[in-house]
C-alpha positions in Angstrom: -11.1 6.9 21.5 -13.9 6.5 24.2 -11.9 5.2 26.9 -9.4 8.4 27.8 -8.6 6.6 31.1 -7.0 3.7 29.3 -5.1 5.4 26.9 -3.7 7.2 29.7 -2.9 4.3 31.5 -0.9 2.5 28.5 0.9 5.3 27.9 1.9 6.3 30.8 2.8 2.2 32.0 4.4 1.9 28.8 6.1 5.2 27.6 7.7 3.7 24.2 4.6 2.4 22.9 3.7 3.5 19.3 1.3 6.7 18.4 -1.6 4.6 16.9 -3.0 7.8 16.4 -0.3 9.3 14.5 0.3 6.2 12.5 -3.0 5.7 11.5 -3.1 9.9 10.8 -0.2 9.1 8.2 -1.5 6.4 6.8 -4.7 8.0 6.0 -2.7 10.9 4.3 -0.7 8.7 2.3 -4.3 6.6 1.3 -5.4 9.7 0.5 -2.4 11.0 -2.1 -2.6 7.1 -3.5 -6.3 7.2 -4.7 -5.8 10.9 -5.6 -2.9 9.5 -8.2 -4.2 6.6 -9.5 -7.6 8.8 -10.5 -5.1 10.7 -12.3 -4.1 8.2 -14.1 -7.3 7.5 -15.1 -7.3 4.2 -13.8 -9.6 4.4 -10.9 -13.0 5.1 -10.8 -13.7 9.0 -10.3 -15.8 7.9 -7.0 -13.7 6.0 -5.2 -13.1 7.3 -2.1 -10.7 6.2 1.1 -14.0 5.1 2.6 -14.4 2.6 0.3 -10.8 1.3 1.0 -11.7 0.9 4.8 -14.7 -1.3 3.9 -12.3 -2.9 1.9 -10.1 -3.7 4.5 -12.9 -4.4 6.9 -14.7 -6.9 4.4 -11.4 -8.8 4.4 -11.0 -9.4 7.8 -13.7 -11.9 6.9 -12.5 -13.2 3.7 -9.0 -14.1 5.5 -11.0 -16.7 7.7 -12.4 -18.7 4.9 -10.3 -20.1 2.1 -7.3 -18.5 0.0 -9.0 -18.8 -3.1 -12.3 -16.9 -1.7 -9.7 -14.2 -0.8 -8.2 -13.8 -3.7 -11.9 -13.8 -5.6 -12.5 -11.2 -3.3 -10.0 -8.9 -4.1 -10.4 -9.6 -7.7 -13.7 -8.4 -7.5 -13.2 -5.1 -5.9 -10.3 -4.4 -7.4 -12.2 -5.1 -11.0 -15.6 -2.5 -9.0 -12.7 0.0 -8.7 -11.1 0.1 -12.1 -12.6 3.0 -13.9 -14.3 2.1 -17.2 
């Protein structure tokens, strides 16, 4: 984080407030042992990578704003890029 000054400030004016950092730590772990089982499985291409998950969930951000059906075309698609052959 590039603004040390706020963090310290939010935490400190609010104690209780959630480890973003740790969340987001876990979450990446648990990413990580997901892709790593489904290319076990054989049904996810060998280069898929928790990168391209991120741009994933990036990308969608965008989708969301537009229509449901362009989101779910969207999904389908990546998740059809992903598969492996």
């Amino acid at each position: 984080m590039l603004d040390r000054g706020f963090s310290a400030a939010f935490t400190t004016a609010c104690p209780r407030a959630i480890d973003f950092a740790a969340v987001r730590d876990r979450a990446f772990r648990s990413l990580t042992e997901l892709i790593r089982r489904a290319k076990a499985t054989g049904r996810l291409r060998p280069d898929f990578s928790v990168d391209d998950m991120v741009l994933l969930l990036m990308a969608s951000g965008g989708v969301r704003a537009g229509t449901p059906a362009a989101a779910r075309r969207f999904v389908t698609l990546f998740l059809e890029g992903a598969a492996a052959s």
